[in-house]
N, CA, C and O atoms as a GROMACS GRO file, in nm:
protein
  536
    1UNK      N    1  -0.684  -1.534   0.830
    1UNK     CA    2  -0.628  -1.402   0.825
    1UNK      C    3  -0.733  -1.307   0.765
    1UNK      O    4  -0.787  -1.318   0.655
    2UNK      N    5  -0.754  -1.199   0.868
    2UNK     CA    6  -0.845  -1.108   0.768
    2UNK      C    7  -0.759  -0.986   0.673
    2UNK      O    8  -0.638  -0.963   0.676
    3UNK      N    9  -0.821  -0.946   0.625
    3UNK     CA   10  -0.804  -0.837   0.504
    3UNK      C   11  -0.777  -0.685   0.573
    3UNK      O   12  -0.856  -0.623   0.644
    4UNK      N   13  -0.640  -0.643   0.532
    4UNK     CA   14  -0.581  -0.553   0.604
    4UNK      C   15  -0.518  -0.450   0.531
    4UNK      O   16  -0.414  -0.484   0.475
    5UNK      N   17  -0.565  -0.302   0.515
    5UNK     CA   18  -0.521  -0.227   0.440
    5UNK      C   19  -0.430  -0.147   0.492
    5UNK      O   20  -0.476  -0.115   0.601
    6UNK      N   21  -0.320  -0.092   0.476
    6UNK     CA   22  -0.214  -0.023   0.525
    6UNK      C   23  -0.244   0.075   0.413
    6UNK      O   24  -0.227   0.059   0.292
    7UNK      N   25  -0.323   0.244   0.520
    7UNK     CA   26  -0.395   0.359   0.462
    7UNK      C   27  -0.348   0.440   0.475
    7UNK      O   28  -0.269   0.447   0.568
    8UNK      N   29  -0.372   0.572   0.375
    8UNK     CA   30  -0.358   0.708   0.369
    8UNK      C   31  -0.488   0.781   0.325
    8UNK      O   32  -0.484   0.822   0.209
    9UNK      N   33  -0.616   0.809   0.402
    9UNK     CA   34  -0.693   0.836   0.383
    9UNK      C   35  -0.756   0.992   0.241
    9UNK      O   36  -0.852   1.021   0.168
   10UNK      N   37  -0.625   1.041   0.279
   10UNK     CA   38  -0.571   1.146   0.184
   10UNK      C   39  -0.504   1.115   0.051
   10UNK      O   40  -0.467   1.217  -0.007
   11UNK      N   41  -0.480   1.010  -0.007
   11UNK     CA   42  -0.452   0.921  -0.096
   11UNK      C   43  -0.584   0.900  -0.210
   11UNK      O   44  -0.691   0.860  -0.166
   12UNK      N   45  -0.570   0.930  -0.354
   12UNK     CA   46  -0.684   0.875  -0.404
   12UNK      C   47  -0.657   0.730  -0.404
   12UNK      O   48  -0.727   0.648  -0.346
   13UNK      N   49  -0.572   0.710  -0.460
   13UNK     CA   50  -0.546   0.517  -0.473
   13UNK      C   51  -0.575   0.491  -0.361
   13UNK      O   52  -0.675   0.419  -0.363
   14UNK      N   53  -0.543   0.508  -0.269
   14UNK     CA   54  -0.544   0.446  -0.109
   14UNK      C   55  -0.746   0.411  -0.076
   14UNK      O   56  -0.808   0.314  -0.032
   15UNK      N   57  -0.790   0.554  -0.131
   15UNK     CA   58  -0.915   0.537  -0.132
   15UNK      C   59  -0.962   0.434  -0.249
   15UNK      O   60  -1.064   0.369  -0.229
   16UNK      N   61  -0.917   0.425  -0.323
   16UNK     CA   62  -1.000   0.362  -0.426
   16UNK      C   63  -0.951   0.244  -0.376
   16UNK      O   64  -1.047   0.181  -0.331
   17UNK      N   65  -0.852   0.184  -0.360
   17UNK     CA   66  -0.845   0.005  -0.381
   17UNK      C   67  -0.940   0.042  -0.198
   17UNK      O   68  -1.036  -0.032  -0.219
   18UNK      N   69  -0.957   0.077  -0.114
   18UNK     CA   70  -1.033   0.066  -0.012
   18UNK      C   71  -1.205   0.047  -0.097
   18UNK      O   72  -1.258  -0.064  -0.089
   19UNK      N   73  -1.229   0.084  -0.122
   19UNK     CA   74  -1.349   0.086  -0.221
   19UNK      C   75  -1.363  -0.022  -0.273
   19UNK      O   76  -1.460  -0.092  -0.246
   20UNK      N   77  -1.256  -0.067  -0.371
   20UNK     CA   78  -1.240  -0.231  -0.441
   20UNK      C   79  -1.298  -0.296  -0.330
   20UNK      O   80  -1.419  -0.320  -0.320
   21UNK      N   81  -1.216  -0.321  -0.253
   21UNK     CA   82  -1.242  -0.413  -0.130
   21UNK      C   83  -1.350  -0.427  -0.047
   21UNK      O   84  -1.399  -0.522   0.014
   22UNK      N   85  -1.383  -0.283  -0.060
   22UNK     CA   86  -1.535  -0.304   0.019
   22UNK      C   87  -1.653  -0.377  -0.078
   22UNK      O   88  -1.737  -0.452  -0.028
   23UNK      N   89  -1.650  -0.342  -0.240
   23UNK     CA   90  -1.726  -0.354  -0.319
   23UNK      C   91  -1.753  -0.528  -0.318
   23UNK      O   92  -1.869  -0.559  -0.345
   24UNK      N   93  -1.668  -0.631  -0.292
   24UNK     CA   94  -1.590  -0.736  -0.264
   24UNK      C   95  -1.671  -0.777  -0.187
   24UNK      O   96  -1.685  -0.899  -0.181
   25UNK      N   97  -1.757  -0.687  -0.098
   25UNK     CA   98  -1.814  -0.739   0.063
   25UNK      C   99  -1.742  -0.739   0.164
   25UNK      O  100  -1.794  -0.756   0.274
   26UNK      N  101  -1.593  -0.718   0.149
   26UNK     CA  102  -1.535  -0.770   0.264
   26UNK      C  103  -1.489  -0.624   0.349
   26UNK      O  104  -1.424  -0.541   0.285
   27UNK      N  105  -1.513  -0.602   0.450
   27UNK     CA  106  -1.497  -0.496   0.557
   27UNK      C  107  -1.352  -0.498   0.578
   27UNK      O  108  -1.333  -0.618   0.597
   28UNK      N  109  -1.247  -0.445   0.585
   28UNK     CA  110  -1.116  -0.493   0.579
   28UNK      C  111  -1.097  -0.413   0.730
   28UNK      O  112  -1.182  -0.347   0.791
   29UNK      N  113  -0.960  -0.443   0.766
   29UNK     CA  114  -0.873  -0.372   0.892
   29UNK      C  115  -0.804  -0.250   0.858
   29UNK      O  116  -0.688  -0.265   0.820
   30UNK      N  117  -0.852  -0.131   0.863
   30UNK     CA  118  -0.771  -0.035   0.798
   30UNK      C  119  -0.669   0.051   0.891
   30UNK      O  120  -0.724   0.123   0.974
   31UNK      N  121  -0.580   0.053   0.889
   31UNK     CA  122  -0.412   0.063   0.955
   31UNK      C  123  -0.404   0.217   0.885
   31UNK      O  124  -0.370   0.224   0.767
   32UNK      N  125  -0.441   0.359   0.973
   32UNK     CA  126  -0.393   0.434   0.890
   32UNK      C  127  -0.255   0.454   0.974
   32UNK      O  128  -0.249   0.491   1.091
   33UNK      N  129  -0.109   0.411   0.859
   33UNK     CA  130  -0.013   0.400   0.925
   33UNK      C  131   0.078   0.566   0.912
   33UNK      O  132   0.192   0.579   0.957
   34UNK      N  133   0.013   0.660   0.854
   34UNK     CA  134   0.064   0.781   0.854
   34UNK      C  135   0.057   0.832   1.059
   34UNK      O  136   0.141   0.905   1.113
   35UNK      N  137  -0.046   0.777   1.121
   35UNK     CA  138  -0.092   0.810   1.252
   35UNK      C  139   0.012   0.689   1.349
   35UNK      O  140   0.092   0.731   1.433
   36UNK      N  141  -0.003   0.558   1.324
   36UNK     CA  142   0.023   0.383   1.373
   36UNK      C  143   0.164   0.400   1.360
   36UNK      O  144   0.243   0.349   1.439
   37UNK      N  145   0.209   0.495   1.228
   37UNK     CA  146   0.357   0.449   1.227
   37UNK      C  147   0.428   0.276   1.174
   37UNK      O  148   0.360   0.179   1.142
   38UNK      N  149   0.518   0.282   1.178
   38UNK     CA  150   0.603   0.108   1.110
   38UNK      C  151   0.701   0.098   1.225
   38UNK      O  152   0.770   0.183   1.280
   39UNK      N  153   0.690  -0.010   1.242
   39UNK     CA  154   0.851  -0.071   1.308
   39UNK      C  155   0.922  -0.144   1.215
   39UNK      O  156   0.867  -0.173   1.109
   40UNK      N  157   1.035  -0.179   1.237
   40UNK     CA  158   1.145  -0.243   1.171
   40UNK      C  159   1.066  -0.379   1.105
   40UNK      O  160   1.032  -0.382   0.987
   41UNK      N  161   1.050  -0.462   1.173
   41UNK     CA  162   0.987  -0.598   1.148
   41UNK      C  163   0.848  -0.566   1.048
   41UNK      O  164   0.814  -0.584   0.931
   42UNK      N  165   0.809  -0.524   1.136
   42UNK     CA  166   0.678  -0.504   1.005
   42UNK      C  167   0.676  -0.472   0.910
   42UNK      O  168   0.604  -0.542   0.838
   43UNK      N  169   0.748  -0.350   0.841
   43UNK     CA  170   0.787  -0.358   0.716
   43UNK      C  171   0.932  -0.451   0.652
   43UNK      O  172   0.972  -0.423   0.539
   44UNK      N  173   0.994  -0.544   0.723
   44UNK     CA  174   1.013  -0.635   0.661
   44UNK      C  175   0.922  -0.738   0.632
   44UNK      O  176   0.900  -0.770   0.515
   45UNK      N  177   0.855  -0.806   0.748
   45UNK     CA  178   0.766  -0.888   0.695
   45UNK      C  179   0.680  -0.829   0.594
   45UNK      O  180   0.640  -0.938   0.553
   46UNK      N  181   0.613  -0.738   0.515
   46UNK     CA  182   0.550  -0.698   0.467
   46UNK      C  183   0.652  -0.683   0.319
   46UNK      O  184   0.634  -0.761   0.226
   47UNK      N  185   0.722  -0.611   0.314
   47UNK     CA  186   0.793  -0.616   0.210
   47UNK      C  187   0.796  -0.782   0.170
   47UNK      O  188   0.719  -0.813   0.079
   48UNK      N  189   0.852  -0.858   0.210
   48UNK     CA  190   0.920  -0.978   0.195
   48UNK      C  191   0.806  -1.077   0.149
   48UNK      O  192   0.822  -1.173   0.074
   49UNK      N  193   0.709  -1.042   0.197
   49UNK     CA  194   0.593  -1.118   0.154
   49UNK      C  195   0.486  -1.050   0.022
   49UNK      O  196   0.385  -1.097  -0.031
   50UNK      N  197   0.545  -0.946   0.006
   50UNK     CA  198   0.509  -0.853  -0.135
   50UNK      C  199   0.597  -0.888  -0.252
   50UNK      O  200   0.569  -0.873  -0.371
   51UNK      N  201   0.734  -0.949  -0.189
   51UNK     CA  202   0.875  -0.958  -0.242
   51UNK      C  203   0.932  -0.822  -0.298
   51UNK      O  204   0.997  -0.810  -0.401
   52UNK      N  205   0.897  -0.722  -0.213
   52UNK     CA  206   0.968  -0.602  -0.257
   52UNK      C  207   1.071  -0.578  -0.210
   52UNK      O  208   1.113  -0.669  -0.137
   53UNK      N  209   1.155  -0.464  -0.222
   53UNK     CA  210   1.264  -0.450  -0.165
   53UNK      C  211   1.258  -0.288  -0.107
   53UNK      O  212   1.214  -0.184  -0.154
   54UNK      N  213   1.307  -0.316  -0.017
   54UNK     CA  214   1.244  -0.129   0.023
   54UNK      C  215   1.263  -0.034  -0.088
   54UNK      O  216   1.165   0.040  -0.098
   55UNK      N  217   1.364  -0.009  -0.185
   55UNK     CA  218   1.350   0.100  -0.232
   55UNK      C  219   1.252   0.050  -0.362
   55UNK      O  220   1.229   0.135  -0.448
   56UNK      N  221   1.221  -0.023  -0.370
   56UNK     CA  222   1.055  -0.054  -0.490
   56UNK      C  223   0.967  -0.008  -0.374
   56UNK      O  224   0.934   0.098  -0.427
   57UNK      N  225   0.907  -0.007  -0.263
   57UNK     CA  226   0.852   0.063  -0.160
   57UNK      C  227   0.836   0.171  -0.111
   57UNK      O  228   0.749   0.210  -0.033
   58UNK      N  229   0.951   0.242  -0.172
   58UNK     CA  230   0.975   0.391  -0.116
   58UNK      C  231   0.913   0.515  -0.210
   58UNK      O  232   0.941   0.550  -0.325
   59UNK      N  233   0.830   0.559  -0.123
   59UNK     CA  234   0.762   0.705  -0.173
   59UNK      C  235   0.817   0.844  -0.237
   59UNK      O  236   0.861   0.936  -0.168
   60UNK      N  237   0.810   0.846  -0.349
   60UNK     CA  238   0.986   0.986  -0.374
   60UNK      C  239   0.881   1.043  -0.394
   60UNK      O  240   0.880   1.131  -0.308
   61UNK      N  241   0.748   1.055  -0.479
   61UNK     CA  242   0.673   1.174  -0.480
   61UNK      C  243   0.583   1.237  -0.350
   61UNK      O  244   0.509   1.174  -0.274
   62UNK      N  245   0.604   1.337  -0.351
   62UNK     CA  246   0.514   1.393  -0.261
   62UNK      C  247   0.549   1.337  -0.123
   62UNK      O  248   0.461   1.295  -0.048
   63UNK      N  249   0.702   1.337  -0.082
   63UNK     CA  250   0.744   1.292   0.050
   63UNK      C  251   0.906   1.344   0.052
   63UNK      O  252   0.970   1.368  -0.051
   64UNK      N  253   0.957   1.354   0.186
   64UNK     CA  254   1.090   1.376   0.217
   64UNK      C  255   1.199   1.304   0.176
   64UNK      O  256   1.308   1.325   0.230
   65UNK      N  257   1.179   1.186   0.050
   65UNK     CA  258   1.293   1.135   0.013
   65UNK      C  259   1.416   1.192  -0.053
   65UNK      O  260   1.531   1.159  -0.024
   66UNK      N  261   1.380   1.287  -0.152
   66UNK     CA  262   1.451   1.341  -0.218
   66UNK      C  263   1.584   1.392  -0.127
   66UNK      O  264   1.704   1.363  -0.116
   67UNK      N  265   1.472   1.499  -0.059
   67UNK     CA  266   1.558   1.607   0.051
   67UNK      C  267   1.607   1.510   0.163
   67UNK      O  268   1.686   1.584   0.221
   68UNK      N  269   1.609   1.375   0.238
   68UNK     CA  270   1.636   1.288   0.273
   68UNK      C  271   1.768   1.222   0.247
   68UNK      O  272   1.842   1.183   0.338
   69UNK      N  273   1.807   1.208   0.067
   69UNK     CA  274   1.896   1.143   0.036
   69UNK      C  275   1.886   1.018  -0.024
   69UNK      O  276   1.973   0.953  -0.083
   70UNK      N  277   1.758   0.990  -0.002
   70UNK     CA  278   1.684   0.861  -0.022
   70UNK      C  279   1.690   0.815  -0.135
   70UNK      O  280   1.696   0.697  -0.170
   71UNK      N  281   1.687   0.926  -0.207
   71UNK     CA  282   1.694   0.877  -0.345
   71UNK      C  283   1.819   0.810  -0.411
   71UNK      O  284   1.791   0.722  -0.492
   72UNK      N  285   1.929   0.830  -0.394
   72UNK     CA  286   2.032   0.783  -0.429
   72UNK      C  287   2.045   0.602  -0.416
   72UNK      O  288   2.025   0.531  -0.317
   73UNK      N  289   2.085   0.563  -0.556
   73UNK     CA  290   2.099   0.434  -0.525
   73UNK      C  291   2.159   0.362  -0.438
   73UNK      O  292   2.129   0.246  -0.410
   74UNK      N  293   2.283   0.452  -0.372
   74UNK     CA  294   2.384   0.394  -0.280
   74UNK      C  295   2.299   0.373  -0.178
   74UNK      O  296   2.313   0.265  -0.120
   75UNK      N  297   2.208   0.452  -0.138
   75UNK     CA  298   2.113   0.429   0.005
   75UNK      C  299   2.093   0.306   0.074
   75UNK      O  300   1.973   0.286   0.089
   76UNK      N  301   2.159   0.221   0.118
   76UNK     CA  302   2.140   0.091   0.165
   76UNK      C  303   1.976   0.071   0.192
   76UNK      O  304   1.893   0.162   0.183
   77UNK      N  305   1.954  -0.047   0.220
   77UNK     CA  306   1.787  -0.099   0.277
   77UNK      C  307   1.811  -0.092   0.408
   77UNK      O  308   1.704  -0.073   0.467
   78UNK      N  309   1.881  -0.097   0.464
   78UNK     CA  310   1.909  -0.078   0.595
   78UNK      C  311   1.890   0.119   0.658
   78UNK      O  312   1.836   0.164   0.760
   79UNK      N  313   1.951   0.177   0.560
   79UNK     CA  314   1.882   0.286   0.620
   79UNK      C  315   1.737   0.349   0.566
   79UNK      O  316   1.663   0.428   0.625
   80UNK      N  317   1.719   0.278   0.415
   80UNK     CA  318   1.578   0.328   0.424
   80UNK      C  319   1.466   0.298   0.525
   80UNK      O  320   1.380   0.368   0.579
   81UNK      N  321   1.509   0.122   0.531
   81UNK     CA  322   1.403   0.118   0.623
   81UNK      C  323   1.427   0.165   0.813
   81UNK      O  324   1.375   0.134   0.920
   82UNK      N  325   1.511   0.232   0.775
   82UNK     CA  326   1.540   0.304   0.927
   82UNK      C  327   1.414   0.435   0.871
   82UNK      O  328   1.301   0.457   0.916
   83UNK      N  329   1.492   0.505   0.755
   83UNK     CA  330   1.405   0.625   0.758
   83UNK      C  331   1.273   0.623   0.730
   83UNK      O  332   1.200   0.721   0.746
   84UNK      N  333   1.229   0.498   0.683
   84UNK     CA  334   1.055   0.469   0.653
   84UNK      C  335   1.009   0.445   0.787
   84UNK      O  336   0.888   0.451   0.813
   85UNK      N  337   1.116   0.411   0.898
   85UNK     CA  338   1.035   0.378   1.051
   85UNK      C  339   1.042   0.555   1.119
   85UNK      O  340   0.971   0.572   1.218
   86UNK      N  341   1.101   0.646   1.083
   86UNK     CA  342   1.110   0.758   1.160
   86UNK      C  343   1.028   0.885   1.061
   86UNK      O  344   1.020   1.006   1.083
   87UNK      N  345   0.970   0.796   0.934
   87UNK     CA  346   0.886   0.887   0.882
   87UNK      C  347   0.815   0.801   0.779
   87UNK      O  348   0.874   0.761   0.678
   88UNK      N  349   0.706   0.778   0.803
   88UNK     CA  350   0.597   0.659   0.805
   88UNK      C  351   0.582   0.739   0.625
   88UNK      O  352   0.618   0.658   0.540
   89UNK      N  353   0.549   0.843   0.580
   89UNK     CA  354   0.532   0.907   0.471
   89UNK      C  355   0.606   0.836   0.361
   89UNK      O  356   0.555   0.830   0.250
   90UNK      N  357   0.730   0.778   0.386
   90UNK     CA  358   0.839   0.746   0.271
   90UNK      C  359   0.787   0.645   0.236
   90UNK      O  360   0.828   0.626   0.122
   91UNK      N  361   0.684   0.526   0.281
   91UNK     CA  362   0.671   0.404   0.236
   91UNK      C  363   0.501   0.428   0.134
   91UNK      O  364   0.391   0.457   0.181
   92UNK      N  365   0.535   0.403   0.002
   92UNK     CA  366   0.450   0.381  -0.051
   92UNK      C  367   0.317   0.331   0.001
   92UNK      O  368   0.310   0.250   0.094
   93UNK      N  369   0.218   0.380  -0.060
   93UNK     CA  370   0.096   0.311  -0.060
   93UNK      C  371  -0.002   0.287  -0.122
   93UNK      O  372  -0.006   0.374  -0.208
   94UNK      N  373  -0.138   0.183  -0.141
   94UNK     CA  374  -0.130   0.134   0.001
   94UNK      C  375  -0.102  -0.041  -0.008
   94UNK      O  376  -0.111  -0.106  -0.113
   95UNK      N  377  -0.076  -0.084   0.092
   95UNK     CA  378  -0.024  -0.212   0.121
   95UNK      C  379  -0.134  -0.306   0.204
   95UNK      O  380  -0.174  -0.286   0.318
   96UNK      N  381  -0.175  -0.427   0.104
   96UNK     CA  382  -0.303  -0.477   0.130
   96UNK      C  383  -0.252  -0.604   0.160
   96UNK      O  384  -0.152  -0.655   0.109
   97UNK      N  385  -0.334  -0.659   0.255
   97UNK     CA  386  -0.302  -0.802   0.308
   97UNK      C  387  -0.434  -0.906   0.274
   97UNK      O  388  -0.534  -0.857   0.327
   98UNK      N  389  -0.462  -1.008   0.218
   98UNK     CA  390  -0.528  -1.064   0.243
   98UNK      C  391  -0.488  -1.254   0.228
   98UNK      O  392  -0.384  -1.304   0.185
   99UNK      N  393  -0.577  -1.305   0.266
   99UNK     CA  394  -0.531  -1.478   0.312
   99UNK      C  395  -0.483  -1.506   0.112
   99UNK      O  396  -0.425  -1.611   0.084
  100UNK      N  397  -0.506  -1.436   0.034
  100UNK     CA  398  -0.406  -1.454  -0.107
  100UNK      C  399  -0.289  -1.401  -0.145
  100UNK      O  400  -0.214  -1.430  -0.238
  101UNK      N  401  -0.282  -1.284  -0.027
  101UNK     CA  402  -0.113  -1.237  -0.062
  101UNK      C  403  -0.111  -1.137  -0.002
  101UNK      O  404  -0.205  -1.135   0.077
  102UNK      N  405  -0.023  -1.008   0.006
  102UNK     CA  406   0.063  -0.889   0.009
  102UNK      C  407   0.068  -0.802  -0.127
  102UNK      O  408   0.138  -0.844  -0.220
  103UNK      N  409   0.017  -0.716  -0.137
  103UNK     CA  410   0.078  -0.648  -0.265
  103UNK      C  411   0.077  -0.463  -0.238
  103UNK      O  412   0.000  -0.411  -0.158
  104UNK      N  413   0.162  -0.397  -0.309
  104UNK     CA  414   0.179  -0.249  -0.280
  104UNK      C  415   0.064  -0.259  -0.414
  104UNK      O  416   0.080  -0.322  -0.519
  105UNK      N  417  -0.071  -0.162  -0.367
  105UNK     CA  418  -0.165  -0.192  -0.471
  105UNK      C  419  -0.170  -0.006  -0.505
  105UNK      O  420  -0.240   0.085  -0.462
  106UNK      N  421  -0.050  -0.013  -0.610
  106UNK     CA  422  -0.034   0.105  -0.733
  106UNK      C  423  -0.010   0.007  -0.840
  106UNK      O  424   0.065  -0.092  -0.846
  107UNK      N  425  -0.094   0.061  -0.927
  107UNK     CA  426  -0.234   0.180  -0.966
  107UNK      C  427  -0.325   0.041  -0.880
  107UNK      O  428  -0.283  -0.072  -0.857
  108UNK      N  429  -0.435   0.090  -0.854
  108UNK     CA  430  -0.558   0.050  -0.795
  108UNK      C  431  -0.582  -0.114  -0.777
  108UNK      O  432  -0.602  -0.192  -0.684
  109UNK      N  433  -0.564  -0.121  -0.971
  109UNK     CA  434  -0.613  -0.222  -1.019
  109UNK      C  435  -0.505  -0.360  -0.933
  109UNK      O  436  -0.562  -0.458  -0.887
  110UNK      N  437  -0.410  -0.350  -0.927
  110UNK     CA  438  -0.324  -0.440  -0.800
  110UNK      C  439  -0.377  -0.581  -0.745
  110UNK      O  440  -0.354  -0.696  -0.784
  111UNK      N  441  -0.477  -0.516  -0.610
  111UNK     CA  442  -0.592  -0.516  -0.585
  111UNK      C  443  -0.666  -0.629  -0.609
  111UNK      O  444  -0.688  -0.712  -0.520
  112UNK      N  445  -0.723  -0.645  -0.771
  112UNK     CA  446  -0.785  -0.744  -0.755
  112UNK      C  447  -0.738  -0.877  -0.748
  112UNK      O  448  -0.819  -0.953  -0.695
  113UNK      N  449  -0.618  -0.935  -0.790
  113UNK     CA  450  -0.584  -1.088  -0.723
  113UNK      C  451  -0.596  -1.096  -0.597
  113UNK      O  452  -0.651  -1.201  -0.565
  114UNK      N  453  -0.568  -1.029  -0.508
  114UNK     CA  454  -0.605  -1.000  -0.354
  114UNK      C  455  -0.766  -1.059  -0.353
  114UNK      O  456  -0.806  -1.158  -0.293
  115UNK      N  457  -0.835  -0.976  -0.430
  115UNK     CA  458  -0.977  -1.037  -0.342
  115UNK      C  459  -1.023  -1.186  -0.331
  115UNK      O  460  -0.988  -1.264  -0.419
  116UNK      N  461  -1.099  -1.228  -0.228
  116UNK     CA  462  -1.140  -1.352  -0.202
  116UNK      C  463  -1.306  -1.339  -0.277
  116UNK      O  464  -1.366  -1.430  -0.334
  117UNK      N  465  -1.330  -1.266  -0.265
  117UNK     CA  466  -1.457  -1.275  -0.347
  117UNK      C  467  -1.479  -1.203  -0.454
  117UNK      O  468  -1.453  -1.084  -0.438
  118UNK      N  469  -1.536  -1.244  -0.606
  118UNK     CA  470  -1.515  -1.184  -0.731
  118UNK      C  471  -1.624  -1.055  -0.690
  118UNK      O  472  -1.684  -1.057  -0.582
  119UNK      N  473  -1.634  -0.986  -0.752
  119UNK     CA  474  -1.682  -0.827  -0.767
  119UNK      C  475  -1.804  -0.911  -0.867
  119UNK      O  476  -1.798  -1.009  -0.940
  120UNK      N  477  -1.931  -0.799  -0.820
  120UNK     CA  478  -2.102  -0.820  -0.872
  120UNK      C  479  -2.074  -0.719  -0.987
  120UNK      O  480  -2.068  -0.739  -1.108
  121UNK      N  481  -2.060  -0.596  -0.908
  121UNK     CA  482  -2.097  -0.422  -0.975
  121UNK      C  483  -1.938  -0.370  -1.038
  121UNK      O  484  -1.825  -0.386  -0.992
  122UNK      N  485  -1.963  -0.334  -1.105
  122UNK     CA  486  -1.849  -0.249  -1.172
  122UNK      C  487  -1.789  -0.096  -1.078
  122UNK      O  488  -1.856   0.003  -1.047
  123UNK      N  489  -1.628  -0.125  -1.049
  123UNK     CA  490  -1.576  -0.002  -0.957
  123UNK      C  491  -1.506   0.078  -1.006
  123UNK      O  492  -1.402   0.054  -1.068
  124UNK      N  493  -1.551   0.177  -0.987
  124UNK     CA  494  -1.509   0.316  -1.082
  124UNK      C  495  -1.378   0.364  -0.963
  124UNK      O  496  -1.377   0.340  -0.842
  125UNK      N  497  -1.249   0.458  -1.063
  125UNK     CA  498  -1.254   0.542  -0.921
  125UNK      C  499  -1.276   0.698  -0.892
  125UNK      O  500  -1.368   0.743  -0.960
  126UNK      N  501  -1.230   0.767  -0.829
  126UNK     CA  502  -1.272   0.866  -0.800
  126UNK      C  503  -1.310   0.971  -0.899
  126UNK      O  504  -1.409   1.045  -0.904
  127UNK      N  505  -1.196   0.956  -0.983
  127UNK     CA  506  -1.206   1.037  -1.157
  127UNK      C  507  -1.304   1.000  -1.245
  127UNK      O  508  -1.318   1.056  -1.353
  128UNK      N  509  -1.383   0.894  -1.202
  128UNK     CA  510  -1.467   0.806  -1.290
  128UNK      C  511  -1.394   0.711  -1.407
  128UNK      O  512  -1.454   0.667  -1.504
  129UNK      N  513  -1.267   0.692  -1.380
  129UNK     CA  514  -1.239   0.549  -1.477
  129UNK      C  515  -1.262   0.416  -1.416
  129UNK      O  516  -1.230   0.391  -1.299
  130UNK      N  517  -1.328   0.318  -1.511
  130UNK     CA  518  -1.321   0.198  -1.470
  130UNK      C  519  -1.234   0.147  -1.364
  130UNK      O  520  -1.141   0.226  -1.382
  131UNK      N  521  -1.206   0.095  -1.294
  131UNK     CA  522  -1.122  -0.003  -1.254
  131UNK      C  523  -1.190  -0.143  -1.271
  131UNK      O  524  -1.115  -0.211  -1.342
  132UNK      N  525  -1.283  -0.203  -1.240
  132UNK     CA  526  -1.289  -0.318  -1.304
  132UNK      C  527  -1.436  -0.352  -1.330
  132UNK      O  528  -1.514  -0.308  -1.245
  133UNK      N  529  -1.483  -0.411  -1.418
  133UNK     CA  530  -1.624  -0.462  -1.466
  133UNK      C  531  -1.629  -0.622  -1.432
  133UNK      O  532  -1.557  -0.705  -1.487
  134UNK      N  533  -1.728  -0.654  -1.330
  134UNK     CA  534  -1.709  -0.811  -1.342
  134UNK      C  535  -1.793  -0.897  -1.510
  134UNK      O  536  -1.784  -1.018  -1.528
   0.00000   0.00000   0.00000
């Protein structure tokens, strides 16, 4: 399995654990799914193998959940993940795949159990804080 980032290029985190990963050596598959969109299945399999549950998944800042309804606990998983398939924005990010796991990698640092190869150089992120020193 290769290494698969589910992106928001407009995202600092999104950028930075992309960065981790490259720093890693490893060139990953980057899915910008704001454009790709989700189907039903895929964000179950993805959740399920993160062990999240859609609303630990779901984006309330800086997205249509609020004004959605989304927010409310009553919101079944059944319609969030209807409304995360008809507006790709609601699902957190970003969501990294590699042959060690699934994880929604907020804050950055996430990320590193994912990698297959330990880090040489020390990765800053965009603000200039550490994220990790090997």
């Amino acid at each position: 399995m290769a290494t698969v980032i589910h992106h928001n290029p407009d995202c600092g985190t999104s950028r930075n654990v992309l960065a981790v990963i490259r720093a890693s050596g490893t060139e990953p598959t980057i899915i910008e799914y704001l454009q790709a969109g989700w189907t039903r299945p895929q964000l179950q399999a993805l959740f399920a193998a993160a062990g999240l549950a859609p609303r630990e998944a779901l984006r309330t800042s800086k997205s249509p959940a609020e004004k959605l309804g989304l927010t409310d606990p009553a919101v079944s998983d059944d319609a969030l993940l209807d409304a995360m398939v008809a507006h790709p924005v609601l699902v957190n990010r970003p969501i990294v795949c590699t042959p060690k796991g699934v994880a929604l990698c907020r804050p950055s640092e996430a990320v590193l159990p994912l990698l297959e190869i330990a880090l040489t150089a020390p990765v800053y992120k965009e603000d200039g804080t550490l994220i990790v020193a090997p």
